[in-house]
C-alpha positions in Angstrom: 96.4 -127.5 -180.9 92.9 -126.3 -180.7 92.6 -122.6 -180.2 90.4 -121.8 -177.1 88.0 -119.2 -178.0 88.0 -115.7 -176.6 86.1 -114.1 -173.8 84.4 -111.7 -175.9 83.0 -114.3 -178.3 82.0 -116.2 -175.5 80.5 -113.0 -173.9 78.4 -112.7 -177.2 77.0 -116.2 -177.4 76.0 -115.7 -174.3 73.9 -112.8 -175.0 72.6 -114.6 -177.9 71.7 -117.6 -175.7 70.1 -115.3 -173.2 68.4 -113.3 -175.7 66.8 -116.4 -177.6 65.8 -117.6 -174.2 64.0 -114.4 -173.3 62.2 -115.0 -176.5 61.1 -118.2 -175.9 59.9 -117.3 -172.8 57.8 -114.3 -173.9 56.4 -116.5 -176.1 55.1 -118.9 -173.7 54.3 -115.5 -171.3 51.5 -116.9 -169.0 48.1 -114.9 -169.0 48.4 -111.9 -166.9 45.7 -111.0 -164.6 45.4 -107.2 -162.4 45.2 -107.4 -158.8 41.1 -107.0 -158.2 41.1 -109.7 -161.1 42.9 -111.8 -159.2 41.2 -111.5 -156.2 37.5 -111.6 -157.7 38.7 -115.0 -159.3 40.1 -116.8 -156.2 36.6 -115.6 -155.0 34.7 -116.9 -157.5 36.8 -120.2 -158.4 38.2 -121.6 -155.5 37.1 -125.0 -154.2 37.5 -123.7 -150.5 35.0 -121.4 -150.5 32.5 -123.7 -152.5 33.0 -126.3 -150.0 32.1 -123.5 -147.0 28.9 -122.5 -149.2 27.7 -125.8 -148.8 27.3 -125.3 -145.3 25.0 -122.0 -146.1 22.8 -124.6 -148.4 22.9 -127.4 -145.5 21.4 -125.0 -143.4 18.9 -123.6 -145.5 17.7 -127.5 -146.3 17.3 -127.7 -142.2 15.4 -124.3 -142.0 12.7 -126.2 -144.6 12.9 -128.8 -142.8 11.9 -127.4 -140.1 9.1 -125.3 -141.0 7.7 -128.3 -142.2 6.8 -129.2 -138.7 4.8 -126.1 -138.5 2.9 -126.6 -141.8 -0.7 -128.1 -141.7 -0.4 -132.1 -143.2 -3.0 -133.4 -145.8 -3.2 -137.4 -146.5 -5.9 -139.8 -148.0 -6.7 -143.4 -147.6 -9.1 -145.3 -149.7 -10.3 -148.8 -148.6 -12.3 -151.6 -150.1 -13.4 -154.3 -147.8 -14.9 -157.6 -149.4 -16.6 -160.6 -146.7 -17.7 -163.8 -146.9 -21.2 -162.5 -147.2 -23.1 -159.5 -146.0 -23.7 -159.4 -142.4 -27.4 -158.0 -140.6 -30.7 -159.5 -139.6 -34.0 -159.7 -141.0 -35.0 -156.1 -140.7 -31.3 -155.3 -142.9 -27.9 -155.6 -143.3 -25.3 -153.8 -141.3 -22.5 -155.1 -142.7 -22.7 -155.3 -146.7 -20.4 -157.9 -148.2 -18.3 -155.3 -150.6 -18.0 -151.7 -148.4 -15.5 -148.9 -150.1 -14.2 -146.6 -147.7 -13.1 -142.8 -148.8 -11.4 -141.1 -145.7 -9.2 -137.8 -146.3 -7.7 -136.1 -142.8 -6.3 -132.8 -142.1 -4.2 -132.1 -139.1 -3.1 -128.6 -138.3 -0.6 -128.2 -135.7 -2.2 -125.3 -133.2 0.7 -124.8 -130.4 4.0 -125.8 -131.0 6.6 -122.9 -129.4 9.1 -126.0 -129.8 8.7 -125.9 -133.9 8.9 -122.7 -133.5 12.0 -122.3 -131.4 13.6 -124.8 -133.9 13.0 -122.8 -137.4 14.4 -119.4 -135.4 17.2 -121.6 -134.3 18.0 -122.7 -137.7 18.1 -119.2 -139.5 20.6 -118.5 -136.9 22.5 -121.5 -138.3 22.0 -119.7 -141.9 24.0 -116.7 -140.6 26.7 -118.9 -138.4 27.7 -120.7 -141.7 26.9 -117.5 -144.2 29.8 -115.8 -141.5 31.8 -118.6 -141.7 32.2 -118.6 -145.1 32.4 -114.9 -145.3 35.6 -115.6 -143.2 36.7 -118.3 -145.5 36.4 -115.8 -148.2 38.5 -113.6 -146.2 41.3 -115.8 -146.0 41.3 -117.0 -149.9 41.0 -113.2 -150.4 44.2 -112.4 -148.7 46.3 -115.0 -149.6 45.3 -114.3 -153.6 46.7 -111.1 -152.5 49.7 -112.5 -150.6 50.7 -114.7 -154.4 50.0 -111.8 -156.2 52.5 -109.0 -154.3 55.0 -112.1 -154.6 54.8 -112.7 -158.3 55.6 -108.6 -158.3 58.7 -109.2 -155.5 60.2 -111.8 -157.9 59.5 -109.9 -161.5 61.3 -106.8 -159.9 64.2 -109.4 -158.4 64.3 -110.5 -162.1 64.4 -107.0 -163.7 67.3 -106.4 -161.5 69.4 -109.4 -161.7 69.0 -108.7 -165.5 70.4 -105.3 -165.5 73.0 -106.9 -163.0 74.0 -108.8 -165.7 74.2 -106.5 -168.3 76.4 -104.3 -166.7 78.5 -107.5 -165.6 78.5 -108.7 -169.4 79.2 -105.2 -170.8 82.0 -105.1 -168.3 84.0 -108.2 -169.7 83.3 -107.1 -173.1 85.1 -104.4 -172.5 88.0 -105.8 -170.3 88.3 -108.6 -173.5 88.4 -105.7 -175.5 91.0 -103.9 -173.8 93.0 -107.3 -173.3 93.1 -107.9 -177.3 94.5 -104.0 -177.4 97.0 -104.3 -175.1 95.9 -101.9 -172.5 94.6 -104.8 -170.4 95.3 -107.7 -168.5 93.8 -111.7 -168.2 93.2 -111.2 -164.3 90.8 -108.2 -165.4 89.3 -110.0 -168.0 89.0 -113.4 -165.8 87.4 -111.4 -162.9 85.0 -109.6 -165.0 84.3 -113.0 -166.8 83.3 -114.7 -163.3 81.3 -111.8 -162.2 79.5 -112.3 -165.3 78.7 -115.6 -164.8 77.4 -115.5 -161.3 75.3 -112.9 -162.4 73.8 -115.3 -165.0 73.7 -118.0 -162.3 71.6 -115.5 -160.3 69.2 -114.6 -163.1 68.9 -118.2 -163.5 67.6 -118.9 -159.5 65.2 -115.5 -160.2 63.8 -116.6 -162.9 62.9 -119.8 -161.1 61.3 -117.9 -158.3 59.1 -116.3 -160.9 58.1 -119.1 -161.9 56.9 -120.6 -158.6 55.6 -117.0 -157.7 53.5 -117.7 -161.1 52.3 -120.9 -160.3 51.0 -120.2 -156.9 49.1 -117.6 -158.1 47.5 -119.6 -161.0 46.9 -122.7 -158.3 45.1 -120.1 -155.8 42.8 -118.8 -158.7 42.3 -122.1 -159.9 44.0 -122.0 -163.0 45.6 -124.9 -164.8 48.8 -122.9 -165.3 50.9 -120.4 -164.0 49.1 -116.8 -164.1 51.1 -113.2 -164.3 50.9 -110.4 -162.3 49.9 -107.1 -164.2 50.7 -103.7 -162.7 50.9 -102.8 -159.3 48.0 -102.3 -156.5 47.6 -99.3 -154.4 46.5 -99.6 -150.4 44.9 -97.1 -149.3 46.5 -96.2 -145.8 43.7 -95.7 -143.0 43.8 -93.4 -140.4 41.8 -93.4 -137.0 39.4 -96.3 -136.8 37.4 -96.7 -133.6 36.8 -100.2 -132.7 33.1 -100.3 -132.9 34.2 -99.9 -137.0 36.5 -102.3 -137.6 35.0 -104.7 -135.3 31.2 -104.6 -137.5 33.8 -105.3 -140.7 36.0 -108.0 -139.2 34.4 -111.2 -140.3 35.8 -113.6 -137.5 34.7 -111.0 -135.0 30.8 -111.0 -136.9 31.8 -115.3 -136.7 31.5 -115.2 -133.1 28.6 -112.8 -132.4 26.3 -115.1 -134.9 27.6 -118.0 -133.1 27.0 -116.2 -129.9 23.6 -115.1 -130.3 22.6 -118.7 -131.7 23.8 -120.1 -128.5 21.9 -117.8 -126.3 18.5 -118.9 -128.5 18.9 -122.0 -127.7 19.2 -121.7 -123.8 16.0 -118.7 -123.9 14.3 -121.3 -125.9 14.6 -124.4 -123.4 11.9 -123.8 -121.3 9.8 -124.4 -124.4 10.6 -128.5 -123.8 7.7 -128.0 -120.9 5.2 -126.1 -123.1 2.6 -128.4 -123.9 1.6 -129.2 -127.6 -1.2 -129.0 -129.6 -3.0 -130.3 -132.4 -6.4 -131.0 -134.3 -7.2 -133.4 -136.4 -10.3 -133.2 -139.8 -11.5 -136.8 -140.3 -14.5 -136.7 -143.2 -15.5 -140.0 -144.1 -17.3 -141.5 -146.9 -18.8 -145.2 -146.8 -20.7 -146.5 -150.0 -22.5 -148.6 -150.0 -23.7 -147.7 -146.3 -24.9 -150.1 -143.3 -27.5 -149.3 -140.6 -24.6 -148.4 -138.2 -22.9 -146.6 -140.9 -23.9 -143.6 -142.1 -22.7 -142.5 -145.5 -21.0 -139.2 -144.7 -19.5 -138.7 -141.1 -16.6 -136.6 -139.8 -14.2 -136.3 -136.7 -12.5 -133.1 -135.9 -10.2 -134.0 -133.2 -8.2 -131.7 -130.6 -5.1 -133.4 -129.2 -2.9 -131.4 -126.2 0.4 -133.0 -124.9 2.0 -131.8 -121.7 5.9 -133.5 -121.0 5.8 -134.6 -117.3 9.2 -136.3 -117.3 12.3 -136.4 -119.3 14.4 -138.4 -117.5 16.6 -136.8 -114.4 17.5 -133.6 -116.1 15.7 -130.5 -116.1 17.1 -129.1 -118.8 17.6 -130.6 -122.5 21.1 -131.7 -123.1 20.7 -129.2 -126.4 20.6 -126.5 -124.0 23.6 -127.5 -122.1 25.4 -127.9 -124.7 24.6 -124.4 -126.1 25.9 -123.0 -122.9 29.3 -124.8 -123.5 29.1 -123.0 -126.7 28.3 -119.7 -125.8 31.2 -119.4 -123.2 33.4 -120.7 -125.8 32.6 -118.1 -128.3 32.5 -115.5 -125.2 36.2 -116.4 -124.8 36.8 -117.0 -128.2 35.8 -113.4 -129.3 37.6 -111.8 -126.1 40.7 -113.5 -127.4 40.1 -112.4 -131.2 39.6 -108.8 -129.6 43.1 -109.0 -127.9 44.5 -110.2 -130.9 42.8 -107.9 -133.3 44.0 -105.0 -131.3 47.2 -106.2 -131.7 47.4 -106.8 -135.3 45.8 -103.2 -136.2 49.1 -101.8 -133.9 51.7 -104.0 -135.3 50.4 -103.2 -138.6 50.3 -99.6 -138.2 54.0 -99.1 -136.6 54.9 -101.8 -139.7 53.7 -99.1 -142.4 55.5 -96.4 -141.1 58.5 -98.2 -140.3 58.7 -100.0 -143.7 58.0 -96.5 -145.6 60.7 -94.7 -143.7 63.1 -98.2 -144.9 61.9 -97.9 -148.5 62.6 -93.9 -148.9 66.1 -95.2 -147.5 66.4 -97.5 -149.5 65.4 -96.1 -152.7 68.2 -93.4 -152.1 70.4 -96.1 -151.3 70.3 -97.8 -154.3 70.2 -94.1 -156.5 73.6 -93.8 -154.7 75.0 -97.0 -155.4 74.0 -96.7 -159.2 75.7 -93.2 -159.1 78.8 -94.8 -157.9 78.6 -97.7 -160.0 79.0 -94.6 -162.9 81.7 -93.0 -161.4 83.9 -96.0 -160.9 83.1 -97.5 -164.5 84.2 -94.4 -165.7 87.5 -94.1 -164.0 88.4 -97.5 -164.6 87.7 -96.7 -168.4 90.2 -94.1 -168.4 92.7 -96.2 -165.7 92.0 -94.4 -162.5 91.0 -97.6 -161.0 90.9 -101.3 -161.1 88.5 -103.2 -162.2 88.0 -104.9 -158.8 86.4 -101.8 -157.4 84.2 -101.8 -160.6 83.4 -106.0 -159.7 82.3 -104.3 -156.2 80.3 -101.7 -157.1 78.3 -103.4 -159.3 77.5 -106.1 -156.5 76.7 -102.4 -154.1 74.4 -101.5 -156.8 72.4 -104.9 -157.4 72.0 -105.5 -154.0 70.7 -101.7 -152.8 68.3 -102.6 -155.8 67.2 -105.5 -154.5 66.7 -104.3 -151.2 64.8 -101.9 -152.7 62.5 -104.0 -154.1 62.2 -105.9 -151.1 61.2 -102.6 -149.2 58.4 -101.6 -152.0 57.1 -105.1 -151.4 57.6 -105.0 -147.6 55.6 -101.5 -147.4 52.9 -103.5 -150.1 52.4 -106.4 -147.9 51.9 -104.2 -144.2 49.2 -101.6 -146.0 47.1 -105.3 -147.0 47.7 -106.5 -143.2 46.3 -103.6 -141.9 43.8 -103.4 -144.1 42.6 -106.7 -143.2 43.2 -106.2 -139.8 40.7 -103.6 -140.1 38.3 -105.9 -142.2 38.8 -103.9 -145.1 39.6 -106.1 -147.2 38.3 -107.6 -149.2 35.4 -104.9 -150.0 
């Protein structure tokens, strides 16, 4: 008959187990990063707010582009024309068989308010995608932020569940021990050995979480691996801000002004479609050799003016209509951010004091638990009570600790909303 071993031994290989898997995890640790590190590097790295830059560069391509228009334009044209034979009469030739013609021309745009209109309306396009990707950079901000308070969360879930079992494994070492003396009994040991074991079955699902909690982090800073959270970050708690204040630093709010005041550019600027246009135009002109009806050196300067007189049944350009659709959209678009705004700066507010009033609860909480958790391991060493009390007092005291550490997350996580409810963040 094969002797089944006993709980204590198996108690210990577990430990041993645990405690060589703990060292092969520190020694694949993932780099740790601090919070402004991590948020500096979802800034800097992620492919989101690249691709919004290239907005910023589009637009400053179509701001050259259009003060081109504006820019004087230089060209040459050289031609050699051969004939048949010279052409003329008998007092000389006005047509000589080989001619070589040199003409440079200079044209200088002299009234143009419709140019002009265009490079203004394209710097505003600079500052509607520079805001834009400000707000992109917003959102990558925050949810850097939002990965790295959850890599915390689960690192302080861990470091609980690990003391969880601890206390669990130090309990069935002692109920085995007591059981080889005598002075217990196998339902004591069995319970404390299943107690055990769900607590390693826990640590098991934490460490998991970690894990994911790692990798998101590491996939919003770019990384090609998981990436660790190192210390904590403190959020400064605001008090009174008017609105004027947080609605200069809100970038979805600065969004829809840029967007705004583009829009209402575009419908000052359409009358400029009826402003006539103007240009002159150099023409110097060289002729070798010459013919009696062509001088050697002539020039043309030549003033052109061009006054619109119909453009089609519509008195305004369809640019301009569409720029009014646009500016009552962002009208409505920033009265509705407003509303919102409002409401998130409130929410977030009551949600700080509420969650620090919950986390000075439940930090006592869990000191009481643990105190109990003393007490009643203590009388059950000495036999004042069972060990099913002691089963449920340690389950009291890991889960007061892990609400705990869901409160100290859960205050974390409402100072960052209301800081960026307040555009605060980042800085």
């Amino acid at each position: 008959m094969i002797a089944r071993p006993s709980f204590r031994w198996t108690a210990i290989a577990l430990g041993a187990l645990a405690g060589a898997g703990g060292v092969a995890l520190a020694a694949q640790a993932p780099p740790a990063v601090t919070f402004e590190q991590a948020v500096t590097r979802a800034i800097d790295r992620n492919p989101t707010i690249a691709q919004a830059a290239t907005a910023v560069a589009r637009a400053d391509v179509l701001l050259e582009q259009a003060r081109v228009a504006l820019m004087p334009t230089s060209y040459m044209r050289i031609t050699n024309v051969t004939l048949d034979g010279a052409r003329g009469f008998s007092e000389g030739v006005f047509q000589p068989q080989n001619q070589f013609f040199f003409m440079p021309t200079v044209s200088v745009p002299i009234l143009s308010l419709r140019q002009r209109s265009a490079v203004d309306q394209a710097r505003d396009q600079i500052e509607v995608a520079t805001r834009s990707t400000a707000e992109v950079r917003q959102r990558v901000a925050v949810a850097a932020a939002q990965a790295f308070l959850g890599v915390i969360v689960a690192r302080r879930q861990r470091e609980v569940d690990e003391r969880a079992l601890d206390a669990a494994r130090a309990h069935l070492d002692y109920a085995t021990r007591r059981l080889e003396g005598g002075a217990g009994s196998r339902v004591n040991q069995l319970r404390a050995a299943q107690a055990m074991e769900s607590a390693a079955a826990r640590l098991e699902g934490t460490r998991l979480a970690l894990r994911r909690a790692q990798e998101a982090l590491g996939a919003i800073l770019a990384e090609d691996g998981p990436v660790d959270a190192a210390g904590e970050p403190t959020f400064e708690t605001p008090g009174a801000v008017e609105e004027p204040d947080w609605s200069a630093a809100r970038p979805d709010l600065q969004l829809q002004a840029a967007l705004r005041r583009a829009n209402e550019r575009v419908i000052r600027d359409a009358f400029r479609d009826w402003i006539p246009t103007a240009s002159a135009t150099f023409d110097p002109q060289l002729v070798a050799p010459a013919g009696v009806f062509q001088p050697s050196r002539t020039w043309r300067l030549t003033v052109t003016v061009t006054q619109p007189l119909f453009q089609g049944d519509q008195r305004r350009s369809l640019e301009s209509r569409l720029a009014d659709v646009g500016l009552t959209q962002a009208r409505l678009a920033d009265a509705s951010i407003r509303i919102q705004a409002r409401s998130e700066i409130r929410v977030a507010q009551a949600a700080v004091e509420s969650h620090e009033r919950a986390l000075a609860s439940a930090r006592q909480a869990a000191e009481h638990a643990a105190e109990v958790l003393r007490i009643t391991t203590a009388a059950f060493e000495v036999g004042a009570t069972t060990n099913l009390e002691v089963i449920d007092a340690q389950r009291t005291a890991r889960d007061a600790e892990s609400a705990a550490a869901f409160a100290e997350d859960a205050v974390r996580r409402a100072r960052l909303d209301l800081l960026v409810a307040l555009g605060r963040f980042p800085r």
